[in-house]
TORKOL-4160 file (C-alpha; in steps of 0.2 Angstrom, whole numbers, padded with zeros to 4 digits, m for minus):
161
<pt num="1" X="0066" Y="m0101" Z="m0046"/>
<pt num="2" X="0070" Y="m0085" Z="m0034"/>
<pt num="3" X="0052" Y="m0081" Z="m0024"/>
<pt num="4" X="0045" Y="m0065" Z="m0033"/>
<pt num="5" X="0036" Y="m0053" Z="m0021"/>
<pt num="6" X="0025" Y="m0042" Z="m0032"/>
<pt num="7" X="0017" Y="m0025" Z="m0027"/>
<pt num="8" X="0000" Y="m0019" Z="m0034"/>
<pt num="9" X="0000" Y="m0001" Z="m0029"/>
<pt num="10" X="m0010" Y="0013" Z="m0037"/>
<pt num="11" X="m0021" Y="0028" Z="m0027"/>
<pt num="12" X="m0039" Y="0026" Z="m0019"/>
<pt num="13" X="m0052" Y="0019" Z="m0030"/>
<pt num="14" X="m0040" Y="0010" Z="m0045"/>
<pt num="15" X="m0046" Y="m0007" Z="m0042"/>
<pt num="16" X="m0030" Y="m0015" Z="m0032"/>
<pt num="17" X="m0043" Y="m0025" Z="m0023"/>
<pt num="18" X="m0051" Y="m0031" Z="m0037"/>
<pt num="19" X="m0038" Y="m0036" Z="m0044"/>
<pt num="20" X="m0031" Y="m0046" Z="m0030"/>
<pt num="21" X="m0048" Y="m0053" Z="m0028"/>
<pt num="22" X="m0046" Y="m0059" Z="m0047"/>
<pt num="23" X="m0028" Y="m0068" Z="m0043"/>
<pt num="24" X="m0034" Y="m0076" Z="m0027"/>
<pt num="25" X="m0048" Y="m0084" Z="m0037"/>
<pt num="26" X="m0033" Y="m0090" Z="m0050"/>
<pt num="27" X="m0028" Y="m0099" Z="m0035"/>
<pt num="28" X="m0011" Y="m0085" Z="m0032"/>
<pt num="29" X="m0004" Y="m0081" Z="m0018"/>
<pt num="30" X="m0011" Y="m0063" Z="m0014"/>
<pt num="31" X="m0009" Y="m0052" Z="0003"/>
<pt num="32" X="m0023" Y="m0040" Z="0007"/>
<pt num="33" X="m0020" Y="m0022" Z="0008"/>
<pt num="34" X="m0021" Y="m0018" Z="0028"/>
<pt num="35" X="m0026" Y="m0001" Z="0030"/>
<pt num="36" X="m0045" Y="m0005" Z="0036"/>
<pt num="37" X="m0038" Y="m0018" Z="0046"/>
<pt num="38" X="m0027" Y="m0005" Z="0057"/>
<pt num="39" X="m0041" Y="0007" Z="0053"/>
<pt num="40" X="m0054" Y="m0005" Z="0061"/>
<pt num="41" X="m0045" Y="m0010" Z="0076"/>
<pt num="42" X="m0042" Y="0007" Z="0081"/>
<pt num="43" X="m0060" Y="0010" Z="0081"/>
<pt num="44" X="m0061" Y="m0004" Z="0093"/>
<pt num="45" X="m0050" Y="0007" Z="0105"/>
<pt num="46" X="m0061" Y="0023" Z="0102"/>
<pt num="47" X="m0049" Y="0031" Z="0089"/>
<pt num="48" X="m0065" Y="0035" Z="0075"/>
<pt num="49" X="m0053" Y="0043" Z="0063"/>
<pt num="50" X="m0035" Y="0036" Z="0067"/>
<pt num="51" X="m0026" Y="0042" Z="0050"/>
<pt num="52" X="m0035" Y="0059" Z="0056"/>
<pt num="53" X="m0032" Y="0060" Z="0071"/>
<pt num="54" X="m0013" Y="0053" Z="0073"/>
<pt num="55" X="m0006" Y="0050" Z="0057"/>
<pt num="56" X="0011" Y="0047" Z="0062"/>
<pt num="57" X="0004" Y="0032" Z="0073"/>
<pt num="58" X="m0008" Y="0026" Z="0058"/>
<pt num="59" X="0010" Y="0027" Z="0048"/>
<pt num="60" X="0019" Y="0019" Z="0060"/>
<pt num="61" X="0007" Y="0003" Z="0064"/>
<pt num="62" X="0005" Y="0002" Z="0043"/>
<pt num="63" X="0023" Y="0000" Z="0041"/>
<pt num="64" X="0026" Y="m0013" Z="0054"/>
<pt num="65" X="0011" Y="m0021" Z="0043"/>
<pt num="66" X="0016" Y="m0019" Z="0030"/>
<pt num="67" X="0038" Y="m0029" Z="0035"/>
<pt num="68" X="0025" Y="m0040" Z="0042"/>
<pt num="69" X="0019" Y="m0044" Z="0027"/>
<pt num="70" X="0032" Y="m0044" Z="0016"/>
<pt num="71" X="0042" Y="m0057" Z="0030"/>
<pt num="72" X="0027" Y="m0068" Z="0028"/>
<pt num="73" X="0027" Y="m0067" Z="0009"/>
<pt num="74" X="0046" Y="m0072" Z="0009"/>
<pt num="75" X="0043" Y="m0088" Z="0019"/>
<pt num="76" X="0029" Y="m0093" Z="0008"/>
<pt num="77" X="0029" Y="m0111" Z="m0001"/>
<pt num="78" X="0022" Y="m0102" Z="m0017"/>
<pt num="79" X="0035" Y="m0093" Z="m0030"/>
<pt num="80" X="0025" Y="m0079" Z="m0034"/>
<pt num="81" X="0016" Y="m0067" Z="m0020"/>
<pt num="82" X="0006" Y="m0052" Z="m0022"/>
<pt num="83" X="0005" Y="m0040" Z="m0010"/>
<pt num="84" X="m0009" Y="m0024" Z="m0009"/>
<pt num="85" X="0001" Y="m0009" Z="m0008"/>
<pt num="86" X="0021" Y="m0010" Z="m0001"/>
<pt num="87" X="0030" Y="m0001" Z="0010"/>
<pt num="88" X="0035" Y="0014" Z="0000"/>
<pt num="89" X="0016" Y="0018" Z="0001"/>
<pt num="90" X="0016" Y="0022" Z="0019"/>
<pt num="91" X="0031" Y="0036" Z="0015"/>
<pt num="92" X="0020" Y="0041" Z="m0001"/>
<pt num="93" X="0005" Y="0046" Z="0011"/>
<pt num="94" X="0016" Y="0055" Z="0023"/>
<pt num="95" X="0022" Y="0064" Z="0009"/>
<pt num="96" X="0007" Y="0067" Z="0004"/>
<pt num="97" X="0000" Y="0074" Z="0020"/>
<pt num="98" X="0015" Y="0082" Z="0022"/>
<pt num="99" X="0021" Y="0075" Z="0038"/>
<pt num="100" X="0038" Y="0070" Z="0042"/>
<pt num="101" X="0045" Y="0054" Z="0049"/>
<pt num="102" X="0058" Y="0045" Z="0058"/>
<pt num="103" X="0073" Y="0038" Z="0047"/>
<pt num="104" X="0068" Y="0019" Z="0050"/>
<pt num="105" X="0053" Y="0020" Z="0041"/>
<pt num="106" X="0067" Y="0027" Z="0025"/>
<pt num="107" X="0077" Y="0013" Z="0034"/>
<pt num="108" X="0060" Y="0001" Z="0029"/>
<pt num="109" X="0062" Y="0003" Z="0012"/>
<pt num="110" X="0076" Y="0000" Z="0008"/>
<pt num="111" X="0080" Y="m0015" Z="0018"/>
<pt num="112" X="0064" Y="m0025" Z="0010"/>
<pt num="113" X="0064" Y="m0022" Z="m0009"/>
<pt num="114" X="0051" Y="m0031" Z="m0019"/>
<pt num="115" X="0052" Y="m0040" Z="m0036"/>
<pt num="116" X="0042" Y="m0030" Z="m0047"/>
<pt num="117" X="0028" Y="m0015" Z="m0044"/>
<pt num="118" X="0012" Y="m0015" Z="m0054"/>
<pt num="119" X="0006" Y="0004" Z="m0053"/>
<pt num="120" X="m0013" Y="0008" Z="m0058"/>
<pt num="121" X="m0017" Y="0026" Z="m0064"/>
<pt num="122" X="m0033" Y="0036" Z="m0057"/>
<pt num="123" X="m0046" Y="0030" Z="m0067"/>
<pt num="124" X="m0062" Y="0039" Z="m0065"/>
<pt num="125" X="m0077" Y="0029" Z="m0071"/>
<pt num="126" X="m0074" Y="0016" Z="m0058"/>
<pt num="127" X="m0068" Y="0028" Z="m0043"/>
<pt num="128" X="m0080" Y="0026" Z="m0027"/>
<pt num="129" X="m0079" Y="0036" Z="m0010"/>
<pt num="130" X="m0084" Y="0027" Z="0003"/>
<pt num="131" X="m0084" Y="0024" Z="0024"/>
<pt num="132" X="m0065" Y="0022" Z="0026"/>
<pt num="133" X="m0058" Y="0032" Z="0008"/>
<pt num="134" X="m0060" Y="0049" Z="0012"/>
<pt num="135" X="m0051" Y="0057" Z="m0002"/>
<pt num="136" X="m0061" Y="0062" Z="m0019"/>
<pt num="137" X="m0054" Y="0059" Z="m0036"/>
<pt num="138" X="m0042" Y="0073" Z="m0036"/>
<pt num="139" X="m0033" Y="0068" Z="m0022"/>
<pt num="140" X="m0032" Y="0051" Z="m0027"/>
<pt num="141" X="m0022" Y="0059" Z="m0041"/>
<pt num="142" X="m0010" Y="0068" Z="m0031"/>
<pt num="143" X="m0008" Y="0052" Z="m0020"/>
<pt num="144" X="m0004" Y="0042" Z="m0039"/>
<pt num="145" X="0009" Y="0056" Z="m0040"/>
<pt num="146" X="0017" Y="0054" Z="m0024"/>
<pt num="147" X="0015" Y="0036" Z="m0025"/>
<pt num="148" X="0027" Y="0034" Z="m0042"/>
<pt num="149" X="0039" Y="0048" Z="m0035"/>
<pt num="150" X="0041" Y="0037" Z="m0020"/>
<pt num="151" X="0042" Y="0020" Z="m0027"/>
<pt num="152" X="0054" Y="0028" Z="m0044"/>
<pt num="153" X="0064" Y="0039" Z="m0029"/>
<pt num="154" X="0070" Y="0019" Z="m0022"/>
<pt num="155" X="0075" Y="0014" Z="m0039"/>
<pt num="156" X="0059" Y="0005" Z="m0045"/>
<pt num="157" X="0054" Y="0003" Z="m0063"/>
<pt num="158" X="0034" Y="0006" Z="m0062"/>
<pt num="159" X="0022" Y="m0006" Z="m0075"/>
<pt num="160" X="0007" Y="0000" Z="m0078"/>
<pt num="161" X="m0008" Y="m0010" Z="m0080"/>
């Protein structure tokens, strides 16, 4: 059987996490998504607000992350692999924020494709702000937008859950 790397994407607040919390505990194979992790470490360094403050640099360390990641799941022992969130997400935000970016992280994309993308919609009754999700629930709707347009735009077929 060929390895499948599946995506879990969706905006803030759509319950990615939970759901990869709910396949870990059927014993998958599931990456974590990494942002609070850069997010974290940059607060280490002083940086309170790195996707504030230098969003091409929050961008950039995401999407060596996120090839780190999908390296990883392609050397994995296991046939299936989830992963929070790709690499077309980092594009998605920038998008989003409108900011521009160099032609690797286009590059990125299309040299790491993944099996299959599962895309949540906004979904309100479960949507929570809270210390490192800054946007509110019409922002995370935008972000939905920007996140299909990105992922469709690299010739993805999107399944919704």
């Amino acid at each position: 059987m060929q390895k499948e790397i599946i995506v879990i994407i969706g905006g803030p607040g759509t319950g990615k996490s939970t759901i990869i919390d709910g396949l870990i505990a059927n014993g998958y194979c599931c990456y974590p998504e990494i942002s609070r992790e850069v997010t974290l470490e940059a607060k280490k360094q002083g940086i309170e607000q790195l996707f504030l403050e230098k969003p091409l640099l929050f961008s950039e360390l995401l999407l060596e992350g996120r090839k780190k990641q999908f390296q990883d799941a392609s050397q994995e022992p296991h046939d299936i692999v989830f992963i929070d969130r790709g690499i077309p997400d980092v594009l998605a935000y920038m998008h989003y924020i409108g900011d521009s970016y160099p032609d690797f992280f286009d590059a990125a994309c299309r040299e790491h494709t993944y099996s299959k993308i599962f895309i949540l919609p906004p979904w309100e009754d479960i949507y929570v702000s809270d210390g490192e999700r800054y946007e509110n629930f019409e922002q995370a709707k935008i972000i939905y937008t920007h996140l299909a347009e990105t992922y469709q735009n690299y010739g993805y077929e999107l399944i919704e859950v």
